[in-house]
C-alpha positions in Angstrom: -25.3 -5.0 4.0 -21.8 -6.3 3.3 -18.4 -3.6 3.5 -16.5 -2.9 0.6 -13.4 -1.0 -0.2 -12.0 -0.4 -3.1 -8.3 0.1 -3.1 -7.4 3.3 -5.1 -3.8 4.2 -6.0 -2.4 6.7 -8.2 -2.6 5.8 -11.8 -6.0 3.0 -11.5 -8.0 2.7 -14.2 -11.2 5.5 -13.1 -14.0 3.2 -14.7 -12.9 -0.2 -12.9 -13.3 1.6 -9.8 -16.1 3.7 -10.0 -18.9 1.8 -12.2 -18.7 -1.0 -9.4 -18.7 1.1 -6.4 -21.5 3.1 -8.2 -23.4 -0.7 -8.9 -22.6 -1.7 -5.3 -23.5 1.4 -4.0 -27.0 1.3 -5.9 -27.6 -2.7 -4.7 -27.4 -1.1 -0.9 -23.9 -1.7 0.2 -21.2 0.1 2.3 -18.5 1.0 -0.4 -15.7 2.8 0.2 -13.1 4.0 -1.9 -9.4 3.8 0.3 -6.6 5.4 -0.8 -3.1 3.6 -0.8 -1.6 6.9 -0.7 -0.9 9.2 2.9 -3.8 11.4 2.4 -7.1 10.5 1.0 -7.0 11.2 -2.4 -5.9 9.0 -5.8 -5.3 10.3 -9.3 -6.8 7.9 -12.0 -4.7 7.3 -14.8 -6.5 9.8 -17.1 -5.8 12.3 -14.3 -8.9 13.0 -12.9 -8.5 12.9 -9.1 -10.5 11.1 -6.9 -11.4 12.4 -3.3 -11.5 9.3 -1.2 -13.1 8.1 2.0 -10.7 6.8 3.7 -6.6 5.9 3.6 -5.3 2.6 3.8 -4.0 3.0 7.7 -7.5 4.8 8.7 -9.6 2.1 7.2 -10.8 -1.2 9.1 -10.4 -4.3 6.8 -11.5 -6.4 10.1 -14.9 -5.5 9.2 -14.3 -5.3 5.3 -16.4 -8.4 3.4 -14.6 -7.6 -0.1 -11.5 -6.1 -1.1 -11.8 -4.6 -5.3 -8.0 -4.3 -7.1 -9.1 -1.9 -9.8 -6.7 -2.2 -12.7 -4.8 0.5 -14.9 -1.5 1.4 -15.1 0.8 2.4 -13.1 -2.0 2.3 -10.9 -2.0 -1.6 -10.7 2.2 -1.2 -10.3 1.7 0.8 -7.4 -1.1 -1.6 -5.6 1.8 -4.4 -6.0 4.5 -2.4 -4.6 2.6 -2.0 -1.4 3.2 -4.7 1.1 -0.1 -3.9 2.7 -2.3 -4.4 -0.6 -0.5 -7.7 -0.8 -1.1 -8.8 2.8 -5.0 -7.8 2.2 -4.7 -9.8 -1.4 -3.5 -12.9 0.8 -6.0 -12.3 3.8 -9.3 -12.1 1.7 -8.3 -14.5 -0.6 -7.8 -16.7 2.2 -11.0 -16.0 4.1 -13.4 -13.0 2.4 -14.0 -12.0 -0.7 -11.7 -10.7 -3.4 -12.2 -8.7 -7.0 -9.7 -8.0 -9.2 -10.3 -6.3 -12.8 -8.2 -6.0 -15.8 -4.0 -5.6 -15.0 -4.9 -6.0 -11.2 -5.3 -9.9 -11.5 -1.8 -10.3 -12.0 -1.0 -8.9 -8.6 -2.7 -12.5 -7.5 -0.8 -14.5 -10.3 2.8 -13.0 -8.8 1.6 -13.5 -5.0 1.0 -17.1 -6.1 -2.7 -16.7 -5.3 -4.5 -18.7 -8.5 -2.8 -21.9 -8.6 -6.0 -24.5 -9.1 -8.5 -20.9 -9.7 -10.1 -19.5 -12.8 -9.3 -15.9 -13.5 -9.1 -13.7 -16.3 -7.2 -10.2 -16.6 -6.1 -8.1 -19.5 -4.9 -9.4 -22.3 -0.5 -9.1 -21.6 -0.8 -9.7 -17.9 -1.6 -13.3 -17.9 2.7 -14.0 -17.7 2.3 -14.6 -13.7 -0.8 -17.0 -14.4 -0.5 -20.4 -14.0 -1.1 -22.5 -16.8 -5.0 -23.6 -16.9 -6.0 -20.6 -15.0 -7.2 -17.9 -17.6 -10.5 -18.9 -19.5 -9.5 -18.1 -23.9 -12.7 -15.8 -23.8 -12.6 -11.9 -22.1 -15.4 -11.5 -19.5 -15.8 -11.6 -16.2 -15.4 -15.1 -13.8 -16.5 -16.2 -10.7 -14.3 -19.2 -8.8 -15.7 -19.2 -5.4 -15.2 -16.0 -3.4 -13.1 -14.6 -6.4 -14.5 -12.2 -8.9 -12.2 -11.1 -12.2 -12.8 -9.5 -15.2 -10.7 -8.4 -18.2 -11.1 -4.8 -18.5 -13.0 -1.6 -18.8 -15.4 -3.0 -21.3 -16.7 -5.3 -18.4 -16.6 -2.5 -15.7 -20.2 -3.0 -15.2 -21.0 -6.3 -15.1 -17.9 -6.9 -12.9 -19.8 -4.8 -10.5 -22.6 -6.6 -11.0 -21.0 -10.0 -10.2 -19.4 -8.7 -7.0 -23.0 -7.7 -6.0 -24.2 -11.3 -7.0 -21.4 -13.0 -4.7 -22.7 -10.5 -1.7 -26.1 -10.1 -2.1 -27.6 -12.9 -4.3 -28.1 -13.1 -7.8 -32.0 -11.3 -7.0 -29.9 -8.2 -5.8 -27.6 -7.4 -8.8 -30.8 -8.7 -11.4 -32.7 -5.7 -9.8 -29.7 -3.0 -10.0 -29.0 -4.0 -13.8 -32.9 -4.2 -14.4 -32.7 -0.5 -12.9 -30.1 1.0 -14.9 -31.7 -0.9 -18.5 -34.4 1.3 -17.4 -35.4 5.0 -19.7 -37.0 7.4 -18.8 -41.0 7.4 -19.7 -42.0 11.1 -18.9 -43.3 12.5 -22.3 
């Protein structure tokens, strides 16, 4: 079982944290949503608030396999004004694993973290990117231990990708065979 956290500041986007944790969460990992903020609690940026499991200065990244950027705005502003996000955007791109979804991949670009990578991100953050990097086609990409995706639409199937890079493609085939799945009772 691999450690996750999701880093959650005030103003992410509430799907692009929550369908992956829920996906991750389903395919038997340790997810935890941290909050960037003093206490541990983060407001999505349709204002529904989100109790958290931990803060950013309680939580132990030593352990932590993958760090998720969720995007949304100011939610992604926020995550890039923190110098710790941007140390832990440097460390696990460096040496874990790293997802980043819609607005939140441009943290990387402006770190200077996707020179020679493929990544995607919402359509108007891509300014930071460096030319070659951002596929023409929305979606969700792999490059190595880097996950992206391009928005809400691909909340899901971002998930399902960071449990792929975790677990094995097996895992995440059996989690989105389980949600496909209706209910039979008659």
């Amino acid at each position: 079982m691999s450690r996750i956290a999701i880093l959650l500041a005030d103003g992410f986007e509430t799907i692009e944290a929550l369908a992956p944790a829920d996906v991750l969460r389903r395919g038997g990992q340790d997810v935890s949503l941290v909050s960037i903020n003093d206490k541990p609690h983060a407001t999505t940026a349709h204002k529904i608030g989100i109790d958290c499991d931990a803060t950013l200065g309680d939580y132990d990244f030593a352990s932590c396999d993958l760090v998720v950027l969720p995007g949304g705005m100011p939610g992604t502003t926020n995550l890039r004004a923190n110098e710790r996000v941007c140390e832990l955007a440097r460390e696990f791109m460096a040496s874990k694993k790293l997802g980043a979804i819609c607005a939140a991949p441009s943290i990387l670009a402006e770190l200077g973290l996707l020179e020679g990578r493929v990544a995607t991100c919402y359509p108007g953050f891509e300014g930071a990117f460096p030319a070659g990097v951002r596929p023409e086609a929305l979606g969700v990409y792999t490059d190595g231990n880097l996950v992206t995706a391009s928005g809400p639409t691909f909340a899901v199937d971002f998930g399902l990708e960071l449990l792929a890079l975790l677990a094995g493609d097996e895992a995440a085939e059996r989690v989105a065979d389980g949600m496909l799945e209706t209910d039979k009772a008659e």
